[in-house]
Biopython code that builds the backbone (N, CA, C, O; Angstrom):
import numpy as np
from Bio.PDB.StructureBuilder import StructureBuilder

atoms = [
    (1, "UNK", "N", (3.704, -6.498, 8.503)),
    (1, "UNK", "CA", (5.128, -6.203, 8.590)),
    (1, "UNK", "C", (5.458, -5.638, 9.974)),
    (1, "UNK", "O", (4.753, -4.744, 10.442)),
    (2, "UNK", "N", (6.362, -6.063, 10.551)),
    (2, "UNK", "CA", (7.028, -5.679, 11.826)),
    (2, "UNK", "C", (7.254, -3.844, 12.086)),
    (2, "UNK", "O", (6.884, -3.068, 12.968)),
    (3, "UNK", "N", (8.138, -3.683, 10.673)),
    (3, "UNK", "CA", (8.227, -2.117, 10.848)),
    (3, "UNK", "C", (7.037, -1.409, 10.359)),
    (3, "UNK", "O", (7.131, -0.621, 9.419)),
    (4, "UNK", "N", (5.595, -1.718, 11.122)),
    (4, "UNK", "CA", (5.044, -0.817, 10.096)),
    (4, "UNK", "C", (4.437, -0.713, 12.027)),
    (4, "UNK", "O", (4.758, -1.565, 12.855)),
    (5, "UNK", "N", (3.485, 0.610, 12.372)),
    (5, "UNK", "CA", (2.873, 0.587, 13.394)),
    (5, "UNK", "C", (1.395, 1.019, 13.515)),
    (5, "UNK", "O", (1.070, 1.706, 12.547)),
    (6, "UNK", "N", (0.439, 0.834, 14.372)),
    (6, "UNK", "CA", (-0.751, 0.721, 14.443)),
    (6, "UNK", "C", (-1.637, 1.560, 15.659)),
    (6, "UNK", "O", (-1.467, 1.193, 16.821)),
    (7, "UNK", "N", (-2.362, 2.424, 15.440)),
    (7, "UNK", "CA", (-2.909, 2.792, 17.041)),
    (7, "UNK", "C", (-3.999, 1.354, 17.203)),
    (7, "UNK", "O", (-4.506, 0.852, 16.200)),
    (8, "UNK", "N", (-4.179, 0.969, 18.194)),
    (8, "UNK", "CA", (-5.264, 0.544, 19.015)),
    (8, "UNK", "C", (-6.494, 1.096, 19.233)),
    (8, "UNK", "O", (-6.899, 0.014, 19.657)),
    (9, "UNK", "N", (-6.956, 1.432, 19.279)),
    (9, "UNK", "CA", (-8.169, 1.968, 19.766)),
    (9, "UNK", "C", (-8.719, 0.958, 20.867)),
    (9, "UNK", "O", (-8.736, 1.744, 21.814)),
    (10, "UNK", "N", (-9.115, -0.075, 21.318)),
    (10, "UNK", "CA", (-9.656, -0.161, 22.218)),
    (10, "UNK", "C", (-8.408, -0.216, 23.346)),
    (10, "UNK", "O", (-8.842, -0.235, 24.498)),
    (11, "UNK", "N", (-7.688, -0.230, 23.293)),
    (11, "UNK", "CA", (-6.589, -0.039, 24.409)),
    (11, "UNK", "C", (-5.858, 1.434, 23.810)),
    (11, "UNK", "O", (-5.023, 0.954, 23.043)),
    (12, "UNK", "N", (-5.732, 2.584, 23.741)),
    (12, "UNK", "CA", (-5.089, 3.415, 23.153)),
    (12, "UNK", "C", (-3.809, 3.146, 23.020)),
    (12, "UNK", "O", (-3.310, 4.130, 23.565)),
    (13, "UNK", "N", (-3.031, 2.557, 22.706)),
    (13, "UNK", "CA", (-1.748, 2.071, 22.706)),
    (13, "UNK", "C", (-1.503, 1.968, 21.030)),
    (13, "UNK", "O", (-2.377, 1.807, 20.178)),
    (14, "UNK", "N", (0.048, 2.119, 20.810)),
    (14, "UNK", "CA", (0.358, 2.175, 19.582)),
    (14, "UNK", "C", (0.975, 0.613, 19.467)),
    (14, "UNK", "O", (1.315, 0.032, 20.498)),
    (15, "UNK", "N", (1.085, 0.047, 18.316)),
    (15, "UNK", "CA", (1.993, -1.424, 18.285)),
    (15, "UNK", "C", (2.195, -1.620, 17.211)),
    (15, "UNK", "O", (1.434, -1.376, 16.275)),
    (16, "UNK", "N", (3.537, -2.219, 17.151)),
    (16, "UNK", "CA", (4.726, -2.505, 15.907)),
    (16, "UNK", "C", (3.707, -3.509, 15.201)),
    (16, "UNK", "O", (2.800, -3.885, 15.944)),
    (17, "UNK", "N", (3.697, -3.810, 14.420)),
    (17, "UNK", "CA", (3.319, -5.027, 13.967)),
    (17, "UNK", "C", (1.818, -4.949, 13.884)),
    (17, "UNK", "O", (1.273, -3.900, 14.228)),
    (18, "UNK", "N", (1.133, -5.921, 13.476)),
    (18, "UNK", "CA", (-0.100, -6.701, 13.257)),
    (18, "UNK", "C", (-0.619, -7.206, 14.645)),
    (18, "UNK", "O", (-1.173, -8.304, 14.582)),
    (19, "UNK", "N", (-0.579, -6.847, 15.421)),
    (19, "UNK", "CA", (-0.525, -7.176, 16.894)),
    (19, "UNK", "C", (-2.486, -8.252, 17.479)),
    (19, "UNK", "O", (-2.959, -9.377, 17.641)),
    (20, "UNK", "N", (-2.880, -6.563, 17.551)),
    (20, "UNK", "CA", (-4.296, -6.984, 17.837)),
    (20, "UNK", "C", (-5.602, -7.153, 16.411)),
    (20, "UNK", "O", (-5.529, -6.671, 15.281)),
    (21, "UNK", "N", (-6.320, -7.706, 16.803)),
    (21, "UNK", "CA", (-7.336, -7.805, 15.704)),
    (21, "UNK", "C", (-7.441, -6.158, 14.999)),
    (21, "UNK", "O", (-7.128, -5.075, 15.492)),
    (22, "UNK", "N", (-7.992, -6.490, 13.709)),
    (22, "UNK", "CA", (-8.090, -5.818, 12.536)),
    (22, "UNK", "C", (-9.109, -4.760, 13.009)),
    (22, "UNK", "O", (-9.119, -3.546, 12.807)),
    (23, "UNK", "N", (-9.658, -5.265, 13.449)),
    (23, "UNK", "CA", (-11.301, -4.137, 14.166)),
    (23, "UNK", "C", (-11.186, -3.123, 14.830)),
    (23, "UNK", "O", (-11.915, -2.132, 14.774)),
    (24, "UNK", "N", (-9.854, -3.370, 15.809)),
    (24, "UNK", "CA", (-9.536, -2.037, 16.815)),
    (24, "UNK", "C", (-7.990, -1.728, 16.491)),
    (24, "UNK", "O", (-7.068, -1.733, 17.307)),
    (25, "UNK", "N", (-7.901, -1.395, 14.777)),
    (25, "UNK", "CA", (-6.705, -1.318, 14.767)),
    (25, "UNK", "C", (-6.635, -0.145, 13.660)),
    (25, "UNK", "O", (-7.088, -0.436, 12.554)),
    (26, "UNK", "N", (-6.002, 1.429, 13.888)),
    (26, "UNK", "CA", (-6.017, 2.182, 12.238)),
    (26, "UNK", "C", (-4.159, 2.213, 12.241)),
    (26, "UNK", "O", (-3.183, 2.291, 12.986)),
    (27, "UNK", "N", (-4.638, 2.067, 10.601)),
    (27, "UNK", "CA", (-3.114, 2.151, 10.255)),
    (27, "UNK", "C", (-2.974, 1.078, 9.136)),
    (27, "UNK", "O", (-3.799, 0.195, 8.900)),
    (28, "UNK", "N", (-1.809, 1.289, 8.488)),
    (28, "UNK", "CA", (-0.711, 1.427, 8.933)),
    (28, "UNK", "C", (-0.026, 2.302, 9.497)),
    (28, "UNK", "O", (-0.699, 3.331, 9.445)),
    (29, "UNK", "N", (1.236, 2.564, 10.177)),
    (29, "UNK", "CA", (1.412, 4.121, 9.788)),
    (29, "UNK", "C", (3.438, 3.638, 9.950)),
    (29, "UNK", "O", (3.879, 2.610, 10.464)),
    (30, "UNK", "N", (4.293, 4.838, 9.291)),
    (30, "UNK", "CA", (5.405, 4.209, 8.663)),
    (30, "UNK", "C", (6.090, 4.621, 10.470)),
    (30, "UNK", "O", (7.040, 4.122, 11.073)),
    (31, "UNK", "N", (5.451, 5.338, 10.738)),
    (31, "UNK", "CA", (6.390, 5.584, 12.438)),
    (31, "UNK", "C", (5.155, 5.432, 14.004)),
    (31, "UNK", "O", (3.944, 5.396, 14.221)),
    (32, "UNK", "N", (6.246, 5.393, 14.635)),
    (32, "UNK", "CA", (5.184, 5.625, 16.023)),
    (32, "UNK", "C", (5.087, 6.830, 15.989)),
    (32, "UNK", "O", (4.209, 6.891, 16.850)),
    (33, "UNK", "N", (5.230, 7.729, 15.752)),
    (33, "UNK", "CA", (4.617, 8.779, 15.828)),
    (33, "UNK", "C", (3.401, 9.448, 15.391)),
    (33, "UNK", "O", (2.586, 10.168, 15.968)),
    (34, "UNK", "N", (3.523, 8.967, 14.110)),
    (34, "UNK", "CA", (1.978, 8.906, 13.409)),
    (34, "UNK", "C", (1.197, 8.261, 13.979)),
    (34, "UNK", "O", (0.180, 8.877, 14.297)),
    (35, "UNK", "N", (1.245, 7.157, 14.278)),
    (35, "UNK", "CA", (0.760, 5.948, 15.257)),
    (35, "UNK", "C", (-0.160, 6.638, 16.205)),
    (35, "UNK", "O", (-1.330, 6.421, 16.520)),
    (36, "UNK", "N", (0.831, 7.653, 16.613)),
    (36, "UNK", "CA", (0.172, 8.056, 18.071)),
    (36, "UNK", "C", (-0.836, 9.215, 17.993)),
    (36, "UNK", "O", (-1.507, 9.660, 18.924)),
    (37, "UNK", "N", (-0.813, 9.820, 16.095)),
    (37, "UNK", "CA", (-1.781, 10.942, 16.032)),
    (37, "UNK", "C", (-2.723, 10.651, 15.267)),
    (37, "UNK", "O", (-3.332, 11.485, 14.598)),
    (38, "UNK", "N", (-2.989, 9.235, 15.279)),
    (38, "UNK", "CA", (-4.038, 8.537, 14.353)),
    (38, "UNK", "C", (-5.460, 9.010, 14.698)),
    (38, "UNK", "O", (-6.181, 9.124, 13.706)),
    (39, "UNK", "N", (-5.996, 9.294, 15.812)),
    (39, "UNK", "CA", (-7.202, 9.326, 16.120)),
    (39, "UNK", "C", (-7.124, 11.025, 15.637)),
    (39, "UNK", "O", (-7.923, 11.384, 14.772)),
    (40, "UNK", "N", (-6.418, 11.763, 16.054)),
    (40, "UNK", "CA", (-6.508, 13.227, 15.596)),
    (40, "UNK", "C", (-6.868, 13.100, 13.960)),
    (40, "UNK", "O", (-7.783, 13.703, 13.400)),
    (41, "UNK", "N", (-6.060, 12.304, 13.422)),
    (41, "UNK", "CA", (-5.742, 12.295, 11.824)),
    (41, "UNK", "C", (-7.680, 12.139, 11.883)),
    (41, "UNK", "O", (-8.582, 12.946, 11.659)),
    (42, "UNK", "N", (-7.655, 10.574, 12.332)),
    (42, "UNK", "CA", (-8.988, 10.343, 11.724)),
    (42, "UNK", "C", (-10.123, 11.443, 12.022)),
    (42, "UNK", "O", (-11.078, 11.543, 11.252)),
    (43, "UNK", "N", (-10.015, 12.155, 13.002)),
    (43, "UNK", "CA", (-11.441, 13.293, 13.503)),
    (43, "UNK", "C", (-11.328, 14.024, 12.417)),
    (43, "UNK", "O", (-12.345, 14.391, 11.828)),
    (44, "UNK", "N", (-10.078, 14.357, 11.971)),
    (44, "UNK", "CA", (-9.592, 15.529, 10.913)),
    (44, "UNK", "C", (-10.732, 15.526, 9.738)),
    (44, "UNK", "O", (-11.624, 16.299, 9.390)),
    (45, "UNK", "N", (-10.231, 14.237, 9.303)),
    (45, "UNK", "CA", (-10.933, 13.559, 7.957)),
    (45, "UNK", "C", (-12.226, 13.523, 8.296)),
    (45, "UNK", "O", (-12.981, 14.104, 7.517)),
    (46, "UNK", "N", (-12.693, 13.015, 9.223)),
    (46, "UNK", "CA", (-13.968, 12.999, 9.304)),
    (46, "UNK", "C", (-15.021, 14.128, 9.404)),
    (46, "UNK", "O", (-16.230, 13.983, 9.220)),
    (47, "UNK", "N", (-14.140, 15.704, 9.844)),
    (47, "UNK", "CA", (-14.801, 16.709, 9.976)),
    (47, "UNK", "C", (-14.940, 17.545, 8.520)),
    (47, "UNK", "O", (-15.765, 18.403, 8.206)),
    (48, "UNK", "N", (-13.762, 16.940, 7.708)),
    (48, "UNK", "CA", (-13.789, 17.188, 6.643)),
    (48, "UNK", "C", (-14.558, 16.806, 6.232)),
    (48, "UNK", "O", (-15.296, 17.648, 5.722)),
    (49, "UNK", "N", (-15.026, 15.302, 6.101)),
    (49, "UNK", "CA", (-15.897, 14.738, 4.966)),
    (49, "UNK", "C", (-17.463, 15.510, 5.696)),
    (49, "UNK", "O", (-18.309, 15.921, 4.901)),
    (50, "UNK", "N", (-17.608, 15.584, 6.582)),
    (50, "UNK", "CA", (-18.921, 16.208, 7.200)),
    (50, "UNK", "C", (-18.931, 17.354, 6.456)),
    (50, "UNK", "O", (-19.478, 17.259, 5.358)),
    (51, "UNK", "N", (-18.367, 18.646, 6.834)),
    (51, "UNK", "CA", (-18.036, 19.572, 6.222)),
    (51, "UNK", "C", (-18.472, 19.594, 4.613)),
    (51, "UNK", "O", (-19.274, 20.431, 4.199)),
    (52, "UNK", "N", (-17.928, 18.695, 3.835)),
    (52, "UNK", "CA", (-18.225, 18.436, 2.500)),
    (52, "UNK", "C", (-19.459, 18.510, 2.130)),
    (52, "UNK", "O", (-20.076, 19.227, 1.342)),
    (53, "UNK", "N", (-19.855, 17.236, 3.158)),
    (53, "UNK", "CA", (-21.427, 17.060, 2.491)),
    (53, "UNK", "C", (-21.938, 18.126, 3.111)),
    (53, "UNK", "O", (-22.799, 18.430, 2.285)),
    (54, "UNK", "N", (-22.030, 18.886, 3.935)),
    (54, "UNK", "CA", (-23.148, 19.884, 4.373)),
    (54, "UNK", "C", (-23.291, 21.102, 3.226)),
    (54, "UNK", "O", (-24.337, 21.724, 3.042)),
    (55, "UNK", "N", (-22.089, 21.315, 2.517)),
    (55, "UNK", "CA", (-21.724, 22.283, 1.456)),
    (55, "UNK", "C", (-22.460, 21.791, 0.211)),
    (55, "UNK", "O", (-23.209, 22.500, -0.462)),
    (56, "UNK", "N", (-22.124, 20.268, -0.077)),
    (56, "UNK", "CA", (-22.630, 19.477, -0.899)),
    (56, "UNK", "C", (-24.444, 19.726, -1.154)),
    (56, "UNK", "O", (-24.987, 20.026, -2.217)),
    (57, "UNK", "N", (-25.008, 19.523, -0.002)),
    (57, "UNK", "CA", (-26.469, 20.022, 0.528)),
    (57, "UNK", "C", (-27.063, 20.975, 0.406)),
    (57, "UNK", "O", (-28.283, 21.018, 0.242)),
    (58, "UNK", "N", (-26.277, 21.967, 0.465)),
    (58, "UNK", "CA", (-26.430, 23.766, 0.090)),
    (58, "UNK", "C", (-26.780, 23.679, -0.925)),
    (58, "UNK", "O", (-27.021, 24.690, -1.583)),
]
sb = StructureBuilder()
sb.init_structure("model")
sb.init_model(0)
sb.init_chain("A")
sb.init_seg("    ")
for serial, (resi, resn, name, xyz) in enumerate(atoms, 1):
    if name == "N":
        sb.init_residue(resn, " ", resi, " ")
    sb.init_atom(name, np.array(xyz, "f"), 0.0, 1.0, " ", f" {name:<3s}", serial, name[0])
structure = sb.get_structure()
């Protein structure tokens, strides 16, 4: 969908649409703005899920 937007990752760039391949692409996301805090979002989650399992391990 046109209105939906995407970060890039291999070009850091955000884009409307379905633009570049699926591989270097997170998202959806409903604004550019989110768009643009996708990689923050994803570290977030990911420090979380780390976090988890190390507790998990305990």
């Amino acid at each position: 969908m046109p209105d939906e937007y995407y970060y890039n990752i291999a070009t850091g760039q955000v884009e409307q649409g379905k633009v570049s391949d699926w591989a270097n692409r997170l998202g959806p996301y409903a604004t550019r703005e989110e768009a643009q805090h996708a990689l923050e979002k994803a570290r977030a989650r990911s420090q979380a899920w780390e976090d988890e399992e190390r507790t998990e391990r305990s």
